[in-house]
C-alpha positions in Angstrom: 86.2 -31.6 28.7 84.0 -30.6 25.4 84.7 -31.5 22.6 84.0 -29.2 19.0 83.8 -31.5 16.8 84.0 -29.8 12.6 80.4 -30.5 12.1 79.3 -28.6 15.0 81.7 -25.6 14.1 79.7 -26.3 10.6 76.7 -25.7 11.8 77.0 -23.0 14.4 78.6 -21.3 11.5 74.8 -22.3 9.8 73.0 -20.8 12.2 75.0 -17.6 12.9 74.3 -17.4 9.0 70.6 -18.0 8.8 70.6 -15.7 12.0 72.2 -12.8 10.2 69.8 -13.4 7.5 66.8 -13.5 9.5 68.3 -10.1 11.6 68.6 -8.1 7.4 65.1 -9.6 7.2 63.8 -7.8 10.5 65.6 -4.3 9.0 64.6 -4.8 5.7 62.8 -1.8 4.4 59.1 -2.4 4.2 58.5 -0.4 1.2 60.9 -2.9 -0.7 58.9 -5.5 -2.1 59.8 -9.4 -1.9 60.4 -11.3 -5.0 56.7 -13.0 -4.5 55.0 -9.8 -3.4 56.3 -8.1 -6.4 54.6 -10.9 -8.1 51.2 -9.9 -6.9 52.1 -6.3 -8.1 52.8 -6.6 -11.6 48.9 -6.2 -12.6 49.8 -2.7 -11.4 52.4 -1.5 -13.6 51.8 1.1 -16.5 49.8 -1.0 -18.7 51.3 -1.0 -22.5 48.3 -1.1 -25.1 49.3 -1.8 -28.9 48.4 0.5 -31.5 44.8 -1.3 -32.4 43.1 -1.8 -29.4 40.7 -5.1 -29.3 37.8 -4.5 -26.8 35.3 -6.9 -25.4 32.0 -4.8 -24.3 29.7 -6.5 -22.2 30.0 -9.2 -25.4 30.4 -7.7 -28.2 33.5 -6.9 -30.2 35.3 -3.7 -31.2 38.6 -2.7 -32.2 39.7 0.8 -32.9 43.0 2.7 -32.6 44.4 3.8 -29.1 44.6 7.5 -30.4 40.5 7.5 -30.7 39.8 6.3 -27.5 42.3 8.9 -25.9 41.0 11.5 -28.3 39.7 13.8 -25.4 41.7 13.8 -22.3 38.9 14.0 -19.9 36.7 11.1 -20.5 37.1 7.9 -18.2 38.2 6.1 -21.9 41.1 8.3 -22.3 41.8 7.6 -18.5 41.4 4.0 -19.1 43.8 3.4 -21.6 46.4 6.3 -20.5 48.5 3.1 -18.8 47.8 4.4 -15.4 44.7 1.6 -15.1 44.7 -2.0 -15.1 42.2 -3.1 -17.8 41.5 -7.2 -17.5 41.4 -9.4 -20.8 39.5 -11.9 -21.8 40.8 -15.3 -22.7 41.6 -14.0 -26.9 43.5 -10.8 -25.3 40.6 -8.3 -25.5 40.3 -5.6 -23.4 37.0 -5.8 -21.4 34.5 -3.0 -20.5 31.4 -4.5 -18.6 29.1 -2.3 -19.9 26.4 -3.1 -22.5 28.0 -2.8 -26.0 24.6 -2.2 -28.0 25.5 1.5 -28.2 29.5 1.4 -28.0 30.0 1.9 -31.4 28.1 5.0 -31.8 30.6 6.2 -28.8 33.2 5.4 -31.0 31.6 6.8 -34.6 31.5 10.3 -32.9 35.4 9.5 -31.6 36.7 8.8 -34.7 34.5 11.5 -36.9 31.9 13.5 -35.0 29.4 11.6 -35.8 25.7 11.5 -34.3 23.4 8.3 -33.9 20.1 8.1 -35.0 17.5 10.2 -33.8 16.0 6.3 -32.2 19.3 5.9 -30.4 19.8 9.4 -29.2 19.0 8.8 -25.9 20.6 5.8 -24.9 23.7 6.8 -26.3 23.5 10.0 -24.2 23.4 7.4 -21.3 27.1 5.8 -22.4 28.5 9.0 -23.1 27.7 10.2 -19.5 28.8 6.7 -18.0 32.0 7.6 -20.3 31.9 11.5 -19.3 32.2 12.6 -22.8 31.5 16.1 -22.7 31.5 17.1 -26.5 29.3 13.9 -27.5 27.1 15.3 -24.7 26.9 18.9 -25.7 26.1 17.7 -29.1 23.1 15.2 -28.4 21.7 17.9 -26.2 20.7 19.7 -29.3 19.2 17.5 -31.5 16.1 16.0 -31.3 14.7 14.8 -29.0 17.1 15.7 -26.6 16.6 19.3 -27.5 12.9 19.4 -27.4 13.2 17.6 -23.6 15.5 20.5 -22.6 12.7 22.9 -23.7 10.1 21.0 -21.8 12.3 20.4 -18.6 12.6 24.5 -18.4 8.8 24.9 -18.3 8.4 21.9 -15.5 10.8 24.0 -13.5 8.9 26.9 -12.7 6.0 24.3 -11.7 6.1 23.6 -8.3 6.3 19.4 -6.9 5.4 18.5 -10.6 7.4 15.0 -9.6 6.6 14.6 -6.2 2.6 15.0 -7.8 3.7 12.5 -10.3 4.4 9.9 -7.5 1.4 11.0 -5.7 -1.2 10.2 -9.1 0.5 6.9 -9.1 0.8 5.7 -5.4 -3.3 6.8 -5.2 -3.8 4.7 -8.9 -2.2 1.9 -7.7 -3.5 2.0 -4.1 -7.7 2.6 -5.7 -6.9 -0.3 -7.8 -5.9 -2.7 -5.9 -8.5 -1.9 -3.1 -11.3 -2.0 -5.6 -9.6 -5.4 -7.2 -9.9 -3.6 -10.4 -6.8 -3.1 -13.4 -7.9 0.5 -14.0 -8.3 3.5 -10.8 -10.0 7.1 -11.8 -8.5 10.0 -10.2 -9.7 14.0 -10.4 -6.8 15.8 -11.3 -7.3 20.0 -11.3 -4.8 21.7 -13.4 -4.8 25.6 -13.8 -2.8 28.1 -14.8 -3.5 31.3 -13.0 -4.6 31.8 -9.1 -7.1 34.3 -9.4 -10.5 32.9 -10.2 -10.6 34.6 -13.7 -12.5 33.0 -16.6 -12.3 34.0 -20.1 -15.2 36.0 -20.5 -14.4 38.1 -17.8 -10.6 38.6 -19.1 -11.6 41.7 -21.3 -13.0 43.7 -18.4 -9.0 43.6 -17.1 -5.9 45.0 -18.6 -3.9 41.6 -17.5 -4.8 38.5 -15.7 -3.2 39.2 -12.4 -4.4 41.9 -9.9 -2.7 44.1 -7.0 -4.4 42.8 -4.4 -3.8 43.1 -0.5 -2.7 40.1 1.5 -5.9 40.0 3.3 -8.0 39.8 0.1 -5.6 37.3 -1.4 -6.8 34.9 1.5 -10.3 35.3 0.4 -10.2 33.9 -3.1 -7.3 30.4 -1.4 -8.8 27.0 -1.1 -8.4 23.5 -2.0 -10.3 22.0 -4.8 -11.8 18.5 -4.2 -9.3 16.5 -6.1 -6.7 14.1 -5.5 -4.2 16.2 -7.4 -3.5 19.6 -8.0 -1.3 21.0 -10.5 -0.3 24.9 -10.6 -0.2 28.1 -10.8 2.5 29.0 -12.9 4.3 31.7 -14.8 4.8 30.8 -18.2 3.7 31.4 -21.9 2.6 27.2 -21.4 -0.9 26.6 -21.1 -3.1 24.3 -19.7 -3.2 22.0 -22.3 0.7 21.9 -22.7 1.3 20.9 -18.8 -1.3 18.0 -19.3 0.6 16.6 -22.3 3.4 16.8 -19.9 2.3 14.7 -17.4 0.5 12.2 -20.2 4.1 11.5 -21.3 5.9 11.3 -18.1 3.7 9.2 -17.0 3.5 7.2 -20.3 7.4 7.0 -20.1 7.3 4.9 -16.8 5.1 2.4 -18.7 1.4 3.5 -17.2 -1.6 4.2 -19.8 -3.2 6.9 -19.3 -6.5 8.2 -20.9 -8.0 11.5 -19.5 -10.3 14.2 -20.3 -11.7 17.4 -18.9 -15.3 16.4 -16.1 -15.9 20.2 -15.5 -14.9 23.2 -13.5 -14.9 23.6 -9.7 -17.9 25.5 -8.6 -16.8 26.5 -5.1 -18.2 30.1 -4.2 -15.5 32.0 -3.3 -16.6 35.7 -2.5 -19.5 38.2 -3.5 -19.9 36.9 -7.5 -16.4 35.1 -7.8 -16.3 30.9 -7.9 -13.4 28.9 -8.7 -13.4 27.7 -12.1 -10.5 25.9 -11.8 -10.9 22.5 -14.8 -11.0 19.3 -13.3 -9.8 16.1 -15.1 -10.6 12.5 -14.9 -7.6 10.5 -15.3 -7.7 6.8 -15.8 -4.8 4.7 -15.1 -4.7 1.1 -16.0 -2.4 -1.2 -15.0 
C-alpha cells in the first residue's frame, strides 16, 4: 500500500506549478522581452534632450539650444539629437561627440547665425562640416577664400592628365635619389609644356594659331620622350607654364616637402627636317 502523505500532495502540486511555468516560458513570445533583457534595452529608447543641450567635444565644452543643432534636418547633428540615437554622457551629464572640438564652435556660430570663420580656419572647419554633412555651411565656405580660389585651381588640374599620380612619382624618385646617395636633398629634371607641337615663340607669328591639322602619320613624327624623370602636359587651357609649376610647388609644399626649382634649358632633340623639341626642362630640388 502507498501512502500520500500532505507534503507530497504539496509538492507535486509545486512541481506541476513550476512545470506549467516553465511550459508558458517555452511558448513565450520571443519578441517579448524579459524584465532583465529590457534592462539592457533601455539605452535604446527615444532619447529626451532638455532644452540647452551641454556637449562634451573631444574635451572641450559647449552648450547651445536643441533647436540650433536640429536647425537643418539633414546633417548627422540634427540626426543625432532627433531622439532616434543614443548619445553617451560623460560623468557631469554632457553629451559627448569624439571629435576634435578646436573648430566646433565655428559649426555652431554659422548654426545659430550664418556666420563664417576666419579666413585661417576656413579649411578645417570645411573638414567638420563635411564630417557633420552640413550642406549650407559647405556651400558657403566653398566660396570664400581660399576655398574659392582652390576650386578655380582644381578645374585647371583637371584637364591635366596624371597630375597626382606624377606628384607621387617626383616624390617616390626624391626620396628614393636621396636615400641612395645618403644625402637630405635629391635633384630631379622635371619638363613641363604646354602645347605638343614643337612650336617656339618666335616662330608663333608665321601661324594663325598654335595648333596644326596634321595627319596621323606626321603626328608620329614630331612624338617622343624627353629625358626627364617627369613630364608634365599638354594641356588645353588659358594656364600657362608658369601657372602649372606654381601648382605643383604648392601641392607639393602642402605635404610638407621644400622645394626650390628653376628652369636648366630646353630639350634639344631633332625631331624632323628644321623642327627640335624645345620643350623647358626644370631642376627641382627636394630636401628632406
Amino acid at each position: 500500500m502507498v501512502v500520500v502523505t500532505g507534503q507530497n500532495k504539496a509538492s507535486g502540486n509545486l512541481d506541476d506549478a513550476m512545470s506549467s511555468s516553465d511550459a508558458e516560458d517555452d511558448f513565450q513570445d520571443p519578441t517579448t522581452p524579459t524584465a532583465t533583457q529590457a534592462g539592457h534595452l533601455l539605452p535604446l529608447l527615444p532619447q529626451q534632450f532638455p532644452e540647452v543641450v551641454p556637449l562634451n567635444v573631444g574635451g572641450m565644452y559647449f552648450a547651445t539650444r536643441l533647436s540650433t543643432l536640429r536647425r537643418y534636418e539633414d546633417t548627422m547633428l540634427a540626426a543625432m539629437f532627433s531622439g532616434r540615437h543614443y548619445i553617451p554622457t560623460d560623468a557631469q551629464g554632457r553629451y559627448f561627440i569624439d571629435r576634435d572640438g578646436n573648430y566646433f564652435g565655428d559649426v555652431l556660430n554659422f548654426l545659430r547665425s550664418g556666420d563664417l570663420p576666419p579666413r585661417e580656419r576656413v579649411r578645417s572647419v570645411y573638414k567638420e562640416a563635411q564630417y557633420y554633412s552640413i550642406g549650407p555651411l559647405l556651400d558657403n565656405l566653398e566660396e570664400v577664400q581660399p576655398l574659392k580660389g582652390e576650386k578655380v585651381r582644381q578645374a585647371f588640374l583637371s584637364l591635366m592628365p596624371y597630375y597626382k599620380e606624377h606628384l607621387e612619382r617626383i616624390i617616390e624618385i626624391a626620396k628614393l635619389r636621396a636615400m641612395q646617395r645618403k644625402a637630405r636633398f635629391a635633384k630631379l629634371k622635371i619638363c613641363v609644356f604646354k602645347e605638343e607641337m614643337p612650336i617656339t615663340p618666335y616662330e608663333c607669328p608665321l601661324f594663325n594659331s598654335l595648333r596644326f591639322e596634321r595627319s596621323e602619320s606626321e603626328t608620329k613624327l614630331f612624338e617622343h620622350h624627353c629625358e626627364v624623370d617627369v613630364s608634365f602636359g599638354p594641356w588645353e587651357a588659358v594656364a600657362d607654364v608658369y601657372d602649372l609649376l606654381h601648382c605643383i610647388v604648392t601641392d607639393l609644399s602642402d605635404k610638407g616637402i621644400t622645394v626650390d626649382h628653376q628652369c636648366i634649358g630646353v630639350c634639344d632633340k631633332h625631331l624632323i627636317n628644321h623642327y627640335y623639341c624645345k620643350r623647358p626642362i626644370y631642376e627641382f630640388k627636394i630636401t628632406w
